[in-house]
C-alpha positions in Angstrom: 0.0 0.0 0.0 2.6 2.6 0.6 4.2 2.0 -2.5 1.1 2.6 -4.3 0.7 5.9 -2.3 4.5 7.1 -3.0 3.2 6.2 -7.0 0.2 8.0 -6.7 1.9 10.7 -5.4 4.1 11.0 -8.1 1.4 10.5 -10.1 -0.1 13.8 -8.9 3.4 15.5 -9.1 4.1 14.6 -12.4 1.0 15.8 -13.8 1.1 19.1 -12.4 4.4 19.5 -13.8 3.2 18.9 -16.7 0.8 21.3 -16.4 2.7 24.0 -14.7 3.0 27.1 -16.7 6.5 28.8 -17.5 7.5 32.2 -15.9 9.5 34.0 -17.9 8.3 32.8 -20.9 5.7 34.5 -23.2 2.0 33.5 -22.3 0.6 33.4 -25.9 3.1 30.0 -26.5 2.9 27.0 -24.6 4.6 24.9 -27.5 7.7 24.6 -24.7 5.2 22.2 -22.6 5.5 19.6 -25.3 7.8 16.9 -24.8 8.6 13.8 -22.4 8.4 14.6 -18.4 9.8 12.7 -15.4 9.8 12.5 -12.0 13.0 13.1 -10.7 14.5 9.9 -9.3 11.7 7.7 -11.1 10.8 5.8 -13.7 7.6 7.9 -13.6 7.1 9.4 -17.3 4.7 11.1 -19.2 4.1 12.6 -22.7 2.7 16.3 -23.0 1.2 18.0 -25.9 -0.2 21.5 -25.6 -2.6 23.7 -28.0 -4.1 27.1 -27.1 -4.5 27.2 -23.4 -4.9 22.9 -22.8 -2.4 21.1 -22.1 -2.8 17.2 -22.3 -1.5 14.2 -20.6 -0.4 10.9 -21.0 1.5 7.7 -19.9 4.7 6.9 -21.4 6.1 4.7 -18.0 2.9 5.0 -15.8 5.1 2.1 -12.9 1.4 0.3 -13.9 -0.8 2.7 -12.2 -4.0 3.2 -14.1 -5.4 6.7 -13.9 -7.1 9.2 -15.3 -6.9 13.1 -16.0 -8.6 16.4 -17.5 -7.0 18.7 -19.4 -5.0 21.3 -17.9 -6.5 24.5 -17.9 -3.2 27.4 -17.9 -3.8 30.8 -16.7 -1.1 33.1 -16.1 2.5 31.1 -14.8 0.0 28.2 -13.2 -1.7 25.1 -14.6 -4.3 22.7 -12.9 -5.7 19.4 -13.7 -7.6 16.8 -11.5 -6.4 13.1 -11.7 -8.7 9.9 -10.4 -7.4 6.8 -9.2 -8.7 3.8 -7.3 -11.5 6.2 -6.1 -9.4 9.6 -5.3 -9.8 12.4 -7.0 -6.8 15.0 -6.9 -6.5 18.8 -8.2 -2.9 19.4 -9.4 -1.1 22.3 -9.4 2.1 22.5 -12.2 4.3 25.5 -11.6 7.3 25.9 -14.5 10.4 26.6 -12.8 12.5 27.2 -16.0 12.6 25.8 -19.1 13.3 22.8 -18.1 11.9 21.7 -14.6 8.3 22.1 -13.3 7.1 21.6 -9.9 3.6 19.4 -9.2 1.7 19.3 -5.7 -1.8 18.4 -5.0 -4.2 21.9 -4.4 -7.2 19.2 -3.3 -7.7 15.4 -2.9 -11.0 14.1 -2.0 -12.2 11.8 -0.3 -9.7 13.5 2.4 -10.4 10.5 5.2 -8.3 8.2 2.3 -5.0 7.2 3.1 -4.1 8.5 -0.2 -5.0 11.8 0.4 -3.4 12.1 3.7 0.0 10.7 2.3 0.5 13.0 -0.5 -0.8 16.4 1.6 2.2 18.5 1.7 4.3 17.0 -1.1 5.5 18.3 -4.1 7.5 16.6 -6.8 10.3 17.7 -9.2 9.8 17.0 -13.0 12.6 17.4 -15.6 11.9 17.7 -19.2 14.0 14.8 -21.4 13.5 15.9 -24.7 10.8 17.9 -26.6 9.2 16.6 -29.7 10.5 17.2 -33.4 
């Protein structure tokens, strides 16, 4: 169970990475979303595309967690996106750091009595961009 929380966590962190928007970088392109994302010190990978102000999400090395998410809605230097899995539902929040790295942590998670919930309250995770799309 705790490894499924610590995935789930970095579930949450990767996708708000991902979602994150850049500071420093002009709002009216969010072409330098797209690429590959992982969690820093895990296998944990996914695959973003962007177009207007959506960003979208999805598995390239998932560490067999099935889950789901919205879009990401960006406004301003922020993203958010909600992801479910095995009955959680978690608002993420993606902050760009540079060009390069984004920060993910969870704004919500409901049901908040789930051991989920309380395990990823307070965390954050680091996501590094490998390579962007051609």
């Amino acid at each position: 169970m705790r490894s499924q929380t610590l995935g789930f966590t970095r579930l949450i962190l990767t996708c708000l990475l991902v979602l994150g928007s850049a500071r420093g970088f002009a709002q009216t392109s969010h072409s330098h979303w797209s690429g590959v994302w992982q969690v820093e010190g895990s296998p944990f990978t996914v695959r973003v595309t962007s177009h207007d102000n959506l960003l979208h999400v999805e598995p390239v090395e998932s560490m067999g967690f099935i889950w789901r998410n919205t879009p990401g809605r960006i406004s301003g230097n922020n993203a958010t996106f909600e992801v479910e899995y095995q009955g959680v539902t978690a608002t993420v929040l993606v902050q760009k750091a540079d060009e390069d790295t984004a920060i993910a942590r969870p704004l919500s998670c409901q049901p908040d009595y789930h051991i989920v919930c309380a395990l990823v309250q307070n965390q954050q995770a680091l996501f590094v961009k490998l390579h962007t799309p051609q």
